[in-house]
N, C-alpha and C positions, 0 to 999 in steps of 0.2 A: 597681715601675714596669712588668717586664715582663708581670706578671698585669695590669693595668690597662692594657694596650696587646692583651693578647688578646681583656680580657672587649671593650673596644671594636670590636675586630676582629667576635666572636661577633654583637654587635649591628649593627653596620653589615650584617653581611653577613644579619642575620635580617630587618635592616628592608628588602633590597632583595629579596627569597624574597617576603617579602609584598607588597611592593608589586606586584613582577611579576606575580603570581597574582590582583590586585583586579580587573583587566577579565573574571576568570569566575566572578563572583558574578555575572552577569545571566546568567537564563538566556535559551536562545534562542529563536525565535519556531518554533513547533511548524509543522510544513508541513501543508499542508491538502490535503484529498481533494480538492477542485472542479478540478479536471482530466479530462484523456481518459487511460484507460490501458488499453494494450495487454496482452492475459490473455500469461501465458510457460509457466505450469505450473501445475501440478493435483495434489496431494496425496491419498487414500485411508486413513484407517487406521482397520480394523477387526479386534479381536481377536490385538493385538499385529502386525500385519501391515500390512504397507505398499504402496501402488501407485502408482506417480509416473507422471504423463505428460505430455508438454510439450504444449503447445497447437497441435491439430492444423488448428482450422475454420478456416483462412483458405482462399482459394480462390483454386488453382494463379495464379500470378502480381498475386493481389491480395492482398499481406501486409500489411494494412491495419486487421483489424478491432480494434475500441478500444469500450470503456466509458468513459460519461462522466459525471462528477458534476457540477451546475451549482448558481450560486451563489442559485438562485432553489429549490430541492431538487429537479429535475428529474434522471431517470435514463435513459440513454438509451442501449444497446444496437446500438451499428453494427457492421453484419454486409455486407460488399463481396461482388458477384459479379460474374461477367462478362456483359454484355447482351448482344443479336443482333448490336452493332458490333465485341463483344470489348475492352469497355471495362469498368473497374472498376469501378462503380456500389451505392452506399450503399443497403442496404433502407430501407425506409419505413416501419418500422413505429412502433407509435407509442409516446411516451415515459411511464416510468414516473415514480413517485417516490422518495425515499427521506428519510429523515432519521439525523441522527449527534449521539449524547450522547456526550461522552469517549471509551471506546473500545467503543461499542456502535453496530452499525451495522442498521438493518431497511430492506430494496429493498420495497417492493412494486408488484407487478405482475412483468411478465416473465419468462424463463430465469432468474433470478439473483436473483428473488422470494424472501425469505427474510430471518431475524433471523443477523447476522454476531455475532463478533470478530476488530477490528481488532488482528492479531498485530501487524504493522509499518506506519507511516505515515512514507515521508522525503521529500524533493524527490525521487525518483528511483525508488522502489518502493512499494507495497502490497502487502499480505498480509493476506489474510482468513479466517477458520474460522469454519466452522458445523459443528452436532451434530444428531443425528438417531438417537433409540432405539430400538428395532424390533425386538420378540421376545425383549428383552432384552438387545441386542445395539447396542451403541453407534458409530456410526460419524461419524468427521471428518474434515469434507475443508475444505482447505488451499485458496485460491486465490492464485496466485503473479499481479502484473503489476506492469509497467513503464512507470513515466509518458512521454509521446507528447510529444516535443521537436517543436515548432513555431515 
């Protein structure tokens, strides 16, 4: 009787282990690039060595500038200065494109023109690398940024 009150024990408590645990069998819905995100930091690494530097171009009281993905694959690069009134003012230049298979991403046009990998995609950051070989000499850099809460 007492084994027969344990193995029931063992089983009750395995069927509720499992039950608790079914709502994470779905996974979850992958976050997407088509946002604004603001660049944070900047990676370097060539020949075991490394250079990090946060992101310096904003312009003195316009901490503002942001890259944007849009859901039509436009790319678009805002760069804030300050005009003759000392107002923060969005350049004008004009928008590129880009497209994203799984975690392969290519900008074309503009500064930031180039074939990626998507290291990290969350609601909250991106990370990007690119490579570039050059005399034999292989270099990657990291693009650190943070999605633009609006």
């Amino acid at each position: 009787m007492k084994s027969f009150s344990k193995f029931g024990l063992v089983l009750w408590f395995s069927a509720i282990l499992l039950t608790s645990c079914g709502g994470d069998d779905n996974p979850s819905t992958p976050a997407s690039i088509v946002a604004k995100w603001t660049p944070t930091r900047t990676i370097i690494s060539a020949n075991g060595g490394n250079i990090s530097s946060d992101y310096v171009g904003n312009e003195p009281g316009c901490d503002k500038d942001y890259i944007e993905f849009t859901a039509t694959n436009a790319f678009n690069n805002v760069v804030f200065f300050k005009d003759a009134s000392n107002v923060c003012t969005p350049s004008a230049a004009e928008p590129a494109t880009y497209s994203k298979t799984d975690n392969s991403l290519v900008i074309t046009g503009d500064v930031y023109g180039g074939t990626y990998e998507i290291i990290r995609l969350t609601n909250s950051e991106l990370r990007i690398k690119s490579e570039e070989t050059n005399a034999g000499v292989t270099t990657s850099t990291s693009r650190y940024f943070r999605k633009v809460v609006e």
